[in-house]
N, C-alpha and C positions, 0 to 999 in steps of 0.2 A: 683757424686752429681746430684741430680734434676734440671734437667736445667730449670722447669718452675720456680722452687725458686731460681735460681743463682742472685742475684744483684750484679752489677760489683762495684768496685773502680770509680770516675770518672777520671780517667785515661782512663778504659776499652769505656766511652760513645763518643758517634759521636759529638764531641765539636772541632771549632776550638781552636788555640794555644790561642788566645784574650779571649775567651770565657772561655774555663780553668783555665785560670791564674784568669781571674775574678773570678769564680764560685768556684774557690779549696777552699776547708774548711772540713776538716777530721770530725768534729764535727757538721755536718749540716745530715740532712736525706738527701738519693737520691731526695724522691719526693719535699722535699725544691729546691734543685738545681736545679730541671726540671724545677720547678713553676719559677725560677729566670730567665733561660734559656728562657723558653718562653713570661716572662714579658718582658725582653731586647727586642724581637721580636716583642714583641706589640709596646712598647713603641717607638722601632725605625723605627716602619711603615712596618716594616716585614711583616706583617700583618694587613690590616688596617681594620679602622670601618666598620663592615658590614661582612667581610671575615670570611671565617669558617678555624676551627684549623684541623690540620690533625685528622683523625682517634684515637681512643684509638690504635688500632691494627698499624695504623701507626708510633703513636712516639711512642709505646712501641718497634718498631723493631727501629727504628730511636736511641732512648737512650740504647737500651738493658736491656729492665729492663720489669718488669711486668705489667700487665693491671691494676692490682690495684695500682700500684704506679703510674702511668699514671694520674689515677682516681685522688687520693688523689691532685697533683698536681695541675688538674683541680679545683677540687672543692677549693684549698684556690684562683684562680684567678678568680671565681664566687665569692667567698667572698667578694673580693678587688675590685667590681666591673668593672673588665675587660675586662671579659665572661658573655657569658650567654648561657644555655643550655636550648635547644628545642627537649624536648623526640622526637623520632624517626628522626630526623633532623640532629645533630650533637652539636659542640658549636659552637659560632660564635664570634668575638670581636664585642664589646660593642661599640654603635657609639658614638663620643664627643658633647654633645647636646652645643647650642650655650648657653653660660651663661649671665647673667643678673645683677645685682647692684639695690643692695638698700644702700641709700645714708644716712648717719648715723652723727647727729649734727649739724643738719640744723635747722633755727631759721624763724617763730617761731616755738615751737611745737606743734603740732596738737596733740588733742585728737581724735586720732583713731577708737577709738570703740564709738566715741558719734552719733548721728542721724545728727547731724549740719556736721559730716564728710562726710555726703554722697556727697552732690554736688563736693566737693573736688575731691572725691576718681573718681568719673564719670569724671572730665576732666584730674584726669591723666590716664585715660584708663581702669578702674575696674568696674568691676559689683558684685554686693551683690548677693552672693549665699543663698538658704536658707539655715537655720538648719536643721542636719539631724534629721529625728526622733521627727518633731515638730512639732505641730499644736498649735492655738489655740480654743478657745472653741468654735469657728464656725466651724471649720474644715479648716481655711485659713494656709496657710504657713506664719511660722514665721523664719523671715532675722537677728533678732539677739536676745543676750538672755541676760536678766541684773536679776541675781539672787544672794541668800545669799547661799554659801558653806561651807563645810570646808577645808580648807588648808590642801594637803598634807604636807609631812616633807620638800619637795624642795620648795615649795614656802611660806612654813611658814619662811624656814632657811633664804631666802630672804628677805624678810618682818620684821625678826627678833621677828618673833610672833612663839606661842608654836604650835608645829602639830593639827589637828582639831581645831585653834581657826577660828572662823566665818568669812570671807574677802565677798568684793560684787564682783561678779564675771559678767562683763559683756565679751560679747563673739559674734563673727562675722565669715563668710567666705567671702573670696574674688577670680574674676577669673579675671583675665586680658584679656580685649577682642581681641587682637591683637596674645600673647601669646598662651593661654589657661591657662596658670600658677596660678594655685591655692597658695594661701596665709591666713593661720587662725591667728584671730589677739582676746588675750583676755586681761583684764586689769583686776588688783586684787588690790583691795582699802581698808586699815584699817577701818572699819567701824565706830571707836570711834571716829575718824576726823569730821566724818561730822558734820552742823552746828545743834544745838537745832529744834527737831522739835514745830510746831507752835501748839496752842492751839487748833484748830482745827485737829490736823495728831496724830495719834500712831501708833508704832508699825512698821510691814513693810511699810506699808505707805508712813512713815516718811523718812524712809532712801530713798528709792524708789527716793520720791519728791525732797530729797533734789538732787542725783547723776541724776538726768533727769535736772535739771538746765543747762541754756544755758552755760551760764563761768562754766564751771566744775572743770578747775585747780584752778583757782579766788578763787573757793569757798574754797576748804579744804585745799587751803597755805593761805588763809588769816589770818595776825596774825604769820604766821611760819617762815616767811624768816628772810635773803635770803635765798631761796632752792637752790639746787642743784641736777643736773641732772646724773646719770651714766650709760652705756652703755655696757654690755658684750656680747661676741659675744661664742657659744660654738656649737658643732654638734653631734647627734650621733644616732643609728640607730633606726627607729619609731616605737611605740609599733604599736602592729596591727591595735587599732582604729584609730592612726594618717594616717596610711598609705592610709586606707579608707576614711579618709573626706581629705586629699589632694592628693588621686589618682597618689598616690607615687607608680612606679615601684619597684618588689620586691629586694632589695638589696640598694634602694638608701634610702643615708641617710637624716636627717630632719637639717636643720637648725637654731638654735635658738637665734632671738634678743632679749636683755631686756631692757629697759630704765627704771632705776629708779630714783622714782622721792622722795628728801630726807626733810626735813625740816633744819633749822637753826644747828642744834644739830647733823646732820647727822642721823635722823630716817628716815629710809623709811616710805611714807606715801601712794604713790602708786607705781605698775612696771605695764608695757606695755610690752606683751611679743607678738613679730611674729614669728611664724615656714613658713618656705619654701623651698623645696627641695633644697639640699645643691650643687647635682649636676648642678642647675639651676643656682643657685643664690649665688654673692656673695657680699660683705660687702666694700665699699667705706666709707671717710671721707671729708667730707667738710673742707674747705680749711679754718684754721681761722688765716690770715692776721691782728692783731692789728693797728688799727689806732692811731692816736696822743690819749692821757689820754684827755677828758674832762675836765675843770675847776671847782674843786670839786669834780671829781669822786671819790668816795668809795668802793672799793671791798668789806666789809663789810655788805655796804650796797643796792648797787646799781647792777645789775646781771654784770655780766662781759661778754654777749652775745651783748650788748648794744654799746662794742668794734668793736664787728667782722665785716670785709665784711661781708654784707650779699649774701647767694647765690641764685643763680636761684629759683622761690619760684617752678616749677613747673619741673618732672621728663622730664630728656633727653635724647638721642643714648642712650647708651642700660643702664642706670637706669631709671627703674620704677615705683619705691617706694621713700619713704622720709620721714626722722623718725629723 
């Protein structure tokens, strides 16, 4: 037999007895087993952040097995974010960055992406990045973008609007000055909501005018409630433009908040979506402690946030955000 093509039994590999019994599965590939092998090593400090992995030619003689199964090994613990390869260098383990909290159901709710959110956002630590790829007609940079789109299928599906129907799309970046941590924050609003424009406004104008209004929420639940608020949390890996406007390293994946905001009836009227690196960042709840019922209170009609402790209004130790 070829001994460059022999693959042994994992019996035949350099494993201890612990390791063996772990790893045995007749129905797995060698180069699975190896990836598992050397995940256990990462995971238990074997190897720690910063250290490079042996040689392909190393653990190829190490397991007994070939340089492409070596390979293939590697590259699914570059997938899994473990590793990371530096042509003519080697790989090396992935260091564990300190992670961060954003604080999710906290009262009241900011509107995010509004201009009145700037002084906010400056004491809890952020500066407004420009848009990429934006001027306006002077040639100045422009910090954020309040436009008519149309809805792809996922955030039509959210909205419960059909694919391409029209939403107002406002849109922001954000860096944390402490951090560096980039954070993109957009809001997608049913346009039919807003209130009549005035006799004097048509057209874009109108809408325009009406979503640049100070109370922003005020304006498009008035008349709708009680509303109600939802929050999902999901992650997964960024298309390329995202990776670019949040100077996401390659393999890490994106984050994604959503608060939607619902009318009486349960229609969505607006969502608030934030991405930020998932490696970074992760997802906390506010604490909600009910207090005695008020004399007359109405769920029905009265929010039921009006219950809660309220919490710290401003981000602390390592949350940064508050949504």
């Amino acid at each position: 037999m070829d001994g460059s093509n022999y693959e042994p039994d994992i019996g035949d590999l350099d494993l201890s007895a612990e390791e063996q019994e772990r790893l045995a599965d007749s129905q797995r590939p060698l180069w699975e087993i190896i990836a598992a092998s050397l995940r256990a090593d990462i995971l238990e400090a074997r190897y720690t952040p910063g250290a490079p992995l042996p040689s392909e030619t190393a653990l190829s003689a190490r397991y007994s097995v070939s340089r492409p199964t070596v390979r293939d090994a590697v590259k699914a613990l570059v997938g899994e974010g473990l590793v990371s390869v530096a042509r003519g260098r080697g790989t090396f383990v992935r260091a564990v960055p300190d992670r961060h909290a954003i604080l999710l159901g906290t009262w009241p709710r900011h509107d995010i992406t509004d201009p009145e959110f700037i002084p906010t956002a400056r004491q809890w630590g952020w500066t407004q990045l420009p848009a990429p790829h934006a001027d306006d007609a002077e040639g100045q940079q422009i910090y954020s973008r309040s436009e008519f789109s149309a809805a792809n299928r996922d955030i039509a599906s959210t909205l419960g609007l059909r694919t391409s129907h029209t939403v107002f799309h406002r849109s922001s970046r954000w860096r944390h000055t402490t951090t560096g941590l980039i954070i993109a924050i957009s809001s997608y609003t049913v346009p039919e909501i807003i209130p009549a424009p005035t006799t004097t406004q048509s057209g874009a104008e109108a809408f325009v005018h009406a979503f640049d209004q100070p109370l922003f929420y005020e304006t498009i639940t008035n008349g709708r409630g009680p509303t109600t608020w939802e929050t999902t949390v999901t992650a997964r890996m960024p298309y390329a433009d995202e990776r670019d406007l949040m100077a996401l390293s390659v393999g890490s994946p994106i984050l994604i908040i959503r608060r939607i905001l619902a009318d009486k009836d349960g229609r969505p009227l607006e969502m608030t979506e934030v991405k930020a690196d998932a490696e970074r960042f992760e997802t906390v709840y506010a604490r909600e402690n009910l207090t005695s019922v008020p004399e007359g209170f109405d769920p029905n009609i009265h929010d039921p946030e009006q219950l809660q402790d309220k919490p710290d209004p401003e981000p602390t130790g390592r949350i940064l955000f508050l949504l």
